[in-house]
Each structure stands twice: as C-alpha cells, then as structure tokens.
C-alpha positions as CSV (number, residue, x, y, z in Angstrom):
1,X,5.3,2.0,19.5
2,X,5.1,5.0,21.6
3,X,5.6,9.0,20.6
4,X,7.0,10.5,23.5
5,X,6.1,14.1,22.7
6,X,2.8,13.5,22.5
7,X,0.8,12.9,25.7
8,X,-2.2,11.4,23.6
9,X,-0.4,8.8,21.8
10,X,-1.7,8.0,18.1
11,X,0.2,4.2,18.4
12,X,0.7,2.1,21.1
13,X,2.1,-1.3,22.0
14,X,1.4,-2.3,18.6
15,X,3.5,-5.8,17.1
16,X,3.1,-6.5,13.4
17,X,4.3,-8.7,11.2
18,X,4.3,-8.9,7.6
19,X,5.5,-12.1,4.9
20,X,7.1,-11.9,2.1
21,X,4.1,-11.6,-0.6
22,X,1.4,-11.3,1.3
23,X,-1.0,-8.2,0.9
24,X,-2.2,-6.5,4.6
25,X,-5.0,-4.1,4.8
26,X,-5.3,-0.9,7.3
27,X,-9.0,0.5,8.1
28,X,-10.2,2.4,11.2
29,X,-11.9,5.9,11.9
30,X,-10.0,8.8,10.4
31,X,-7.3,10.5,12.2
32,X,-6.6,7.2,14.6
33,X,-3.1,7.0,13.0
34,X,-2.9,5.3,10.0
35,X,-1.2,6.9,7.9
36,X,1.5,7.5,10.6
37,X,2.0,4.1,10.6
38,X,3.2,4.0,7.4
39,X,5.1,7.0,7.4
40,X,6.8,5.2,10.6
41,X,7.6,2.0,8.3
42,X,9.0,3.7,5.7
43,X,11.4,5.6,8.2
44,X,9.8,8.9,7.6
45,X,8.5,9.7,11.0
46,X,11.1,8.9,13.7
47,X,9.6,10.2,17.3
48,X,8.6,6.8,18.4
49,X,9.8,4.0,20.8
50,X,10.3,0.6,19.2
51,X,12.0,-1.4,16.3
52,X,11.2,-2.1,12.8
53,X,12.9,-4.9,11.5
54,X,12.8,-5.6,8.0
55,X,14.9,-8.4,6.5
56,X,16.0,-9.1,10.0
57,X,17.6,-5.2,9.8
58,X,16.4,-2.6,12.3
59,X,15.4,0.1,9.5
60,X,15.8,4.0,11.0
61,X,15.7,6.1,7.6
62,X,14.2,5.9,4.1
63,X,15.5,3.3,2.1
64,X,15.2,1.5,-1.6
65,X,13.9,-1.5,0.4
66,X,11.0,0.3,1.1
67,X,8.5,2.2,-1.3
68,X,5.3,4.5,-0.5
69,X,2.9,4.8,-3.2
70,X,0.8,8.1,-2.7
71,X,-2.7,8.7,-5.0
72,X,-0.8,11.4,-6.6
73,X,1.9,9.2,-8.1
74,X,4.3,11.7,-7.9
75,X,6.2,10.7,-11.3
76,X,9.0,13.2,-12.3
77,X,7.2,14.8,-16.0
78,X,10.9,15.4,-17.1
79,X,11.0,11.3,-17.1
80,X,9.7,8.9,-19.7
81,X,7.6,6.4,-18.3
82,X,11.2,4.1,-18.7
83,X,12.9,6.7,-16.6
84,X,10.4,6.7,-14.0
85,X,10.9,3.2,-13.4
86,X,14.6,3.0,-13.7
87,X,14.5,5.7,-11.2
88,X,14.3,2.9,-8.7
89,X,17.7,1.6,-9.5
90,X,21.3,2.9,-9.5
91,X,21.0,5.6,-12.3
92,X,23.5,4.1,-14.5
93,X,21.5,3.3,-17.3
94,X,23.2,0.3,-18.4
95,X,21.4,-1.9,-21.1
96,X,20.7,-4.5,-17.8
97,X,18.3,-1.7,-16.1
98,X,16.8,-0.4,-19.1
99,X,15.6,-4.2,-19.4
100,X,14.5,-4.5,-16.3
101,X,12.2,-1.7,-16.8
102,X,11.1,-3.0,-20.2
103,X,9.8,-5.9,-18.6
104,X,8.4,-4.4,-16.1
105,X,6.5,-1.7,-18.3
106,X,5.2,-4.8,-20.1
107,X,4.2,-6.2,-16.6
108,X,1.5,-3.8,-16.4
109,X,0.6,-3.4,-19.7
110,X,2.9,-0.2,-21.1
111,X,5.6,-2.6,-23.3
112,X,4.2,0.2,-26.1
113,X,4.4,3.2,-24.0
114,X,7.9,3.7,-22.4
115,X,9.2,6.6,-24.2
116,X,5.8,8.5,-23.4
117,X,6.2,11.7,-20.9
118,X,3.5,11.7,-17.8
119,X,1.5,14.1,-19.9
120,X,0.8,11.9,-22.7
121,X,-0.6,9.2,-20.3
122,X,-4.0,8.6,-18.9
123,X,-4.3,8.5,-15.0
124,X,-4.5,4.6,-15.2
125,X,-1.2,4.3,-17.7
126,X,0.6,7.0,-14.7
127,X,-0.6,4.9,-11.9
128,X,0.7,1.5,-14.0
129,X,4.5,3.5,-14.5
130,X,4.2,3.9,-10.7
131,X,3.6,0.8,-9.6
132,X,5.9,-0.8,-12.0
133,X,8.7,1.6,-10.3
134,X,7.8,1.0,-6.8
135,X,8.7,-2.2,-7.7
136,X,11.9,-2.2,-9.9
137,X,14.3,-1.8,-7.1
138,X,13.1,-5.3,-5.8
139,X,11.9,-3.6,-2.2
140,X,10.7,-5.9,0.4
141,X,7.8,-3.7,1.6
142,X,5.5,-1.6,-0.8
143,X,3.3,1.0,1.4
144,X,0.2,1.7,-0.2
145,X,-1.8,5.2,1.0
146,X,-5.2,5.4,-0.8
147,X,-3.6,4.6,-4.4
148,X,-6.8,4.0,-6.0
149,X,-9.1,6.6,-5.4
150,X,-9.3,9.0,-7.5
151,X,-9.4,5.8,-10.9
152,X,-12.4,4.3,-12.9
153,X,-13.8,1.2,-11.0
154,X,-12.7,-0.7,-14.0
155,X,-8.9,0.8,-14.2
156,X,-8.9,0.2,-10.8
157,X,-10.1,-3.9,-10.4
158,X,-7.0,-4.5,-13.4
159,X,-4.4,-2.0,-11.5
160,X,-5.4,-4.0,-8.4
161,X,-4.8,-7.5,-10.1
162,X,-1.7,-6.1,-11.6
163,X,-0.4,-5.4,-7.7
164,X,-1.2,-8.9,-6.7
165,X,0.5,-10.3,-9.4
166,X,3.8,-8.6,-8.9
167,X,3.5,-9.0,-5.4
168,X,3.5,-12.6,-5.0
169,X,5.9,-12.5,-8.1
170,X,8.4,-10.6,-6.9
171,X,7.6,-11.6,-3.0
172,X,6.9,-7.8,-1.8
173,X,4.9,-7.5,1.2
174,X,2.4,-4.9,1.0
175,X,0.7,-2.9,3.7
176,X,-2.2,-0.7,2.1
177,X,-4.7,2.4,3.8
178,X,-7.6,2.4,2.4
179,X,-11.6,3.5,3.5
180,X,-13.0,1.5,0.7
181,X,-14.2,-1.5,2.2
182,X,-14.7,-3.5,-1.4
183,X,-11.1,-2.4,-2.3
184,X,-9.8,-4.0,1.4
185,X,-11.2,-7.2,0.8
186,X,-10.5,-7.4,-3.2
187,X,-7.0,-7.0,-2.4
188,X,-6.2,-8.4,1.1
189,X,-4.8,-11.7,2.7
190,X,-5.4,-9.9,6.2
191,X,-7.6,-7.1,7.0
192,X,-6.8,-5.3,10.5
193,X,-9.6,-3.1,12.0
194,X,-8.6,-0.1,14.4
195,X,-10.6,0.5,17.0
196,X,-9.8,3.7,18.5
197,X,-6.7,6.0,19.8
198,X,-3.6,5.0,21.0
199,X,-3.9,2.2,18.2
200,X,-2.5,-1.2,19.0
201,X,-5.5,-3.6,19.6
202,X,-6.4,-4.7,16.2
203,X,-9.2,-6.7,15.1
204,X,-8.0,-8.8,12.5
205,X,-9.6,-10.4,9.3
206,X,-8.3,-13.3,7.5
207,X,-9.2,-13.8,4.0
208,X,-8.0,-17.4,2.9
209,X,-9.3,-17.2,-0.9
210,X,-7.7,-17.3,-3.9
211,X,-7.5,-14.5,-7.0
212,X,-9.3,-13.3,-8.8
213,X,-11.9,-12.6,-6.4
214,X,-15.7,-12.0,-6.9
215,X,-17.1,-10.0,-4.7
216,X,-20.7,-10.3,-5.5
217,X,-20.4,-14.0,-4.2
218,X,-22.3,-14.5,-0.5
219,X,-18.7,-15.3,0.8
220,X,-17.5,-11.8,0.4
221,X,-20.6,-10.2,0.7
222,X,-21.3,-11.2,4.5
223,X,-17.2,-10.3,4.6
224,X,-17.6,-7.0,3.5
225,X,-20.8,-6.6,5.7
226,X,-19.3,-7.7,8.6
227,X,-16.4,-5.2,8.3
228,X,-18.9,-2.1,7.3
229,X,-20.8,-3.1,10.8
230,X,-18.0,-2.9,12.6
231,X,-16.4,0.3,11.5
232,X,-19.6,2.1,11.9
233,X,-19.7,1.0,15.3
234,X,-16.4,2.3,15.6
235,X,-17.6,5.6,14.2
236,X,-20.3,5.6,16.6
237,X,-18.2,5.1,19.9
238,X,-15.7,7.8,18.2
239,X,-18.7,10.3,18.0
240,X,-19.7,9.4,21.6
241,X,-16.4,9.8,22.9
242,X,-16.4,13.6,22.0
243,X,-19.9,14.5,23.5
C-alpha cells in the first residue's frame, strides 16, 4: 500500500492476511502508521494504492461488514444499551433483532441492563454495550484502536475474554492497536512488530496457546520480554534516526 501524495510514505508494500476468528495484534513506535492502517481497512482513508479484499470482495467504503471500536465507545446517550446494539442492524425493530441483542447483552454480562441509558452505566458496562454492538451485525472484521485503556486491570482481563469468546464464536477476525505489551500477548494469535516508516516489513509473533492465558507463567514472560526488547530497540533506532 502506497499514499501517493505523500512523498514519505507511512505504508508500503505491505500483504496481510487475516482468518476468520483469529485475533492479530499491531505494535510499533508511535506515529509509524498504525492507526492509518486501520482507518484504511475499514475504508475510511482512501489515498492509497492496493486492494483490500474481504470475503473475497474488494471493500472501497465503510461498511456493516466492518466495525472500529475506538476507547471512547462512542454510544448514542439517546439509546438504551438495547438500542445501541440493534443499531448494528436494519433499524426495524422487529421482535427477531431485539433478540438478537438480548442475547448478545447477555453475552457480555448486561441480560439485566438493556433498558439502561449510557449514563446509568459504568465505563466497563458502556465498553460491554459496545462490544456487543460491534458485533451484532455479524461483521467479518472488528478493528480494535486502544479499546482498553482507560478500564480497571480487572474490567479489562473479563472485557478481553469476553472479545475472545465472541470472536471465535461468531468467527470475526480481529485486528487490534495497542502499546500495552501484556494486553498484545493476552489477547493475540499473532503479534506483528513494526519496525520503522514506510511500514511493510513486519516482525511477526506467533502465539499457539490456548485461553485463558496466564501471563505470570515463564512461557509468556520470556514472550512479553522478548517483544519489550525489541520495541525499545525500535525506539532507539527511531531516536537515532532524527539526530
């Protein structure tokens, strides 16, 4: 992928695939272009050379198929938590839909809590109705930009399992940014590493183990060592770069 109004290209030459269920993981210095690699899935940012195909469909706008999950949420406070979720589908409120959103309320935990506005929920319960509509309308790819920052460590491990589970559930491939190391490798089947701008040449991280996942073991601890080593040297060679 190439921007051809920018001279210093943020992504280049850059082939990535992603199955159905499986969880990818994003890291790299700041500003490389991250987070315009999403944008450029979800059909947000269009200045680029190249395809993405998803179902086997070249995808050139925003579409259901695709959902972006910010750290802000962004429900709609005029919505029940229900309504947030249904939002996702085609708005005609039939008994079928409001089912569907039942169930998935219950999913993560809210069966009790679907007439509630956003104002009357904790941070955890508004991330939960989020999640639960990013997946309703059965997308294929759920992007994921730094969704858990700002929750308790605790909120956060059972939001995280609650992604997994729906994921392989419901077969949604999800690519995730993230600068929390602990969060990458709790979550991920693959971790790619970014070295440096234009960002193509990935270093990539395979994590074969099943869930729930304890990071204290040795087995993730060397993991997550490995990968703090090698985005500090990244850092490093970014900082040397601009002297």
């Amino acid at each position: 992928m190439k921007f051809p109004e920018d001279k210093s290209f943020l992504i280049e030459n850059l082939n990535f695939t992603l199955k159905p269920g499986e969880i990818v993981t994003l890291m790299g210095p700041s500003g490389i272009g991250k987070t315009t690699f999403l944008r450029i899935i979800a059909g947000l940012e269009t200045r680029f050379n190249g395809e993405i195909l998803i179902r086997g469909k070249v995808n050139e706008a925003p579409s259901r198929v695709i959902q972006l999950l910010y750290q802000d949420y962004c429900l709609f406070p005029w919505m029940t938590a229900r309504e947030n979720v249904m939002f996702s589908l085609a708005h005609s409120h039939s008994d079928d839909e409001k089912n569907a959103a039942d169930s998935l309320l219950y999913d993560v935990g809210l069966e009790n809590k679907s007439e509630r506005w956003p104002c009357e929920l904790s941070g955890g319960e508004i991330a939960r109705v989020a999640l639960a509509r990013a997946i309703c309308g059965h997308p294929a790819i759920l992007l994921l930009d730094e969704p858990f920052s700002n929750i308790d460590l605790q909120v956060k491990r059972e939001l995280q399992l609650m992604v997994v589970n729906l994921a392989k559930e419901h077969n949604v491939g999800i690519v995730m940014v993230t600068h929390d190391i602990k969060d990458a490798v709790f979550l991920s089947d693959r971790i790619f590493l970014a070295r440096e701008k234009p960002m193509g040449n990935l270093i990539e991280i395979e994590i074969d183990h099943s869930f729930p996942r304890q990071l204290q073991s040795k087995f993730f601890q060397d993991i997550i060592f490995s990968i703090e080593k090698e985005l500090l040297s990244l850092e490093i060679n970014k900082l040397c770069r601009k002297k």
